[in-house]
N, C-alpha and C positions, 0 to 999 in steps of 0.2 A: 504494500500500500504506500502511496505518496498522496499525503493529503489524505483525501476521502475516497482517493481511485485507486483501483486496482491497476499497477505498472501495465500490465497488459495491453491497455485501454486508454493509455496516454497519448494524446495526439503531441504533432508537432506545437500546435497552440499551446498547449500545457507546458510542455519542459522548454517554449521559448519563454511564458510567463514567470519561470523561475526566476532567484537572484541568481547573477552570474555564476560563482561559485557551486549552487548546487546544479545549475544547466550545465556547466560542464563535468561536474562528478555523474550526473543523470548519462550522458553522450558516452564517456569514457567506463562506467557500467555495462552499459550497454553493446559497446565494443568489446571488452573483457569478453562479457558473457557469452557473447555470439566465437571468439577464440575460442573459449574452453572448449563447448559444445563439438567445434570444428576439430579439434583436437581429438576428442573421443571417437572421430569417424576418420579423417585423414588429417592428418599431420601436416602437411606442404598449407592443406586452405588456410589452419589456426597460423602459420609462420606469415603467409599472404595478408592474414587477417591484423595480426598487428603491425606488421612493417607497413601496410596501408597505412595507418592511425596514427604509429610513432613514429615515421621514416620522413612519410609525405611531404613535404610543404605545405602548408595552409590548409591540409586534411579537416581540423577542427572546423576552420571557416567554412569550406563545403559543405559540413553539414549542416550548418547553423543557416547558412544560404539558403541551402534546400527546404529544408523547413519552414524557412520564410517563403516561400514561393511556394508552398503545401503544406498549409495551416491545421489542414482539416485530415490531414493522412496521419495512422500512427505512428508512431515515431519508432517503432523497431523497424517498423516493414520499408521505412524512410533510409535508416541506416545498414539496414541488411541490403536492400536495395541497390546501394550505394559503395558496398563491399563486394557485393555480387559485379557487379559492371568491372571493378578493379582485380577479383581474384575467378582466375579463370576454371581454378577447382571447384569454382561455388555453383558456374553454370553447368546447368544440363543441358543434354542434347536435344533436339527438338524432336 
């Protein structure tokens, strides 16, 4: 829970209405977490997955972008999203 909502169910609207500090612990959570998970099924996605986040340039700002520009999207499907386009083990084949 953050707030009265279940993390799940956060839009990008929510965790921009945060104060800075916990918007970025909420982003950087979030990232974590999608690592771990990627971890437990292939190793290369969670490696992909953090050097995206820590490596990038202006990685953070992308997302804080994106979210402005898609208020209304949740905000993991915003950053998974967003990870997926960058880590080529996250996509499937069609």
């Amino acid at each position: 829970m953050i707030g009265d909502k279940a993390a799940n169910v956060f839009t990008n609207a929510d965790i921009l209405a945060l104060p800075d500090g916990e918007r970025q612990a909420g982003i950087l959570g979030a990232v974590t977490l999608m690592a771990q998970t990627a971890a437990a099924q292939e190793g290369n996605a969670a490696r992909c997955i953090t050097d995206w986040y820590f490596t990038v340039r202006r990685t953070h700002t992308l997302v804080v972008a994106t979210m402005q520009k898609y208020p209304e999207e949740r905000a993991s499907g915003t950053i998974y999203g967003l990870i997926a386009m960058s880590c080529k083990e996250l996509q499937r084949p069609n």
